[in-house]
N, C-alpha and C positions, 0 to 999 in steps of 0.2 A: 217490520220497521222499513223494509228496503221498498216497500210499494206505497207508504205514508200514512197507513192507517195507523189511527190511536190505541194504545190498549195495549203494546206488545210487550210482552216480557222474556227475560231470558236470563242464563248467569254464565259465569267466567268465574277464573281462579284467579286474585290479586290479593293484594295484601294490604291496600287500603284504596278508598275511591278515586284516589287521584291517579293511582297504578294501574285500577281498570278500565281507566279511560285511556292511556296508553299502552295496553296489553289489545284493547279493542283496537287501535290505530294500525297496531301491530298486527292483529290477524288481516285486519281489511289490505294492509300492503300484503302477507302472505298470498292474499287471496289472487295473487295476479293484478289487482288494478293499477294503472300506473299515472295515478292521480296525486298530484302537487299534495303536502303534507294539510296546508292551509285549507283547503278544502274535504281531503277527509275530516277533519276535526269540526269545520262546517256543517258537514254530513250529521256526525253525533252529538254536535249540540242541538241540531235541528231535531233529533230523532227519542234523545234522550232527557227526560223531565228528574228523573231521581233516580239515583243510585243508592239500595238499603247494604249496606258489609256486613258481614256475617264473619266471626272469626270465633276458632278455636280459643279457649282462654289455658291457661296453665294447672286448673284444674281439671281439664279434660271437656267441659261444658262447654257447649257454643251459645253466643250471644250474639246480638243484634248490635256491633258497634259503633253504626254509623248510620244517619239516613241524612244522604248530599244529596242538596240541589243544583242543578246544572245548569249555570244563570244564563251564560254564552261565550262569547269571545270577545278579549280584550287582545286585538293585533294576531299575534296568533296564538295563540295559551287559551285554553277553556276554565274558563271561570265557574268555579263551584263555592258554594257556602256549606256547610253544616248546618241542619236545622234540627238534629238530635245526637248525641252523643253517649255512648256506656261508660258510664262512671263506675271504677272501682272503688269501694267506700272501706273492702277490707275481708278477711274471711268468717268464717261463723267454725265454731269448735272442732268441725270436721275435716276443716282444710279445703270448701268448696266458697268460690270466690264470693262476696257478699255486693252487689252494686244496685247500679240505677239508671235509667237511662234519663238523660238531663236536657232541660231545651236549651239551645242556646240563646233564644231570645228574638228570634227572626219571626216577627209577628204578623208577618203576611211576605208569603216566600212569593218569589216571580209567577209559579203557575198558580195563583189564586186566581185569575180571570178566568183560565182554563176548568179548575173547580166550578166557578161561577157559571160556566157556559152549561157543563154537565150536572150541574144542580146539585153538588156539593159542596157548594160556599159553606153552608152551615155547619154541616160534619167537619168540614177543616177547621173554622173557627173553631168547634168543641173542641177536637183533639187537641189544639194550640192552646188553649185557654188552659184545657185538663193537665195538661204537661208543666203552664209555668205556676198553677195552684201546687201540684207535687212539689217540685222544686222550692217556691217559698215555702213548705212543712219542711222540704229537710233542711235546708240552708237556714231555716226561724232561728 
């Protein structure tokens, strides 16, 4: 990320996406740099397309609770959406949690262009489409 190539991935411990974008602020000041706040978060919206959260549930199983988009900056705050969320619907007779991961309706998130450049406009449409077909079966 720090040289501006595409493609980078990496994780951190937070507790939900909007924690790990200020945990990330947080190590980059650790780091020695002595850069104005407004421009580290510059730095990670420029660097960062989506944030997937992974959390422990209370059944011991971990899930996929989140997949946030990181739209940019509104003054100084980093603006993120939600474009999937884990829904808890309930347990099944064993006591291991029963859910869904639910769209929330964002039918073309900000990097759709960035898809479209790397030639996956398509596959993002399916997954979007496939996601709000789910959704109206459970919610019918």
């Amino acid at each position: 990320m720090n040289t501006g190539h595409d493609g980078s991935m990496g994780t951190l411990h937070a507790n939900s996406p909007r924690e790990a974008l200020s945990r990330l602020e947080s190590m980059i000041t650790m780091g020695g740099f002595s850069l104005p706040s407004k421009t580290i978060k510059e730095m990670i919206t420029g660097s960062i397309d989506v944030i997937v959260q992974a959390a422990r549930l209370r059944d011991g199983s971990r899930r996929i609770t989140h997949v946030t988009e990181v739209v940019g900056m509104e003054g100084d705050v980093i603006i993120t959406q939600d474009l999937f969320v884990y829904e808890i619907v309930g347990e099944d007779a064993n006591g291991k949690i029963v859910g869904r991961h639910r769209s929330t309706g964002i039918a073309r998130p900000n990097f759709w262009d960035r898809a479209r450049y790397y030639g996956e406009e398509a596959r993002l449409a399916t997954a979007l489409e496939n996601a709000e077909v789910a959704d109206e079966d459970y919610n019918g």
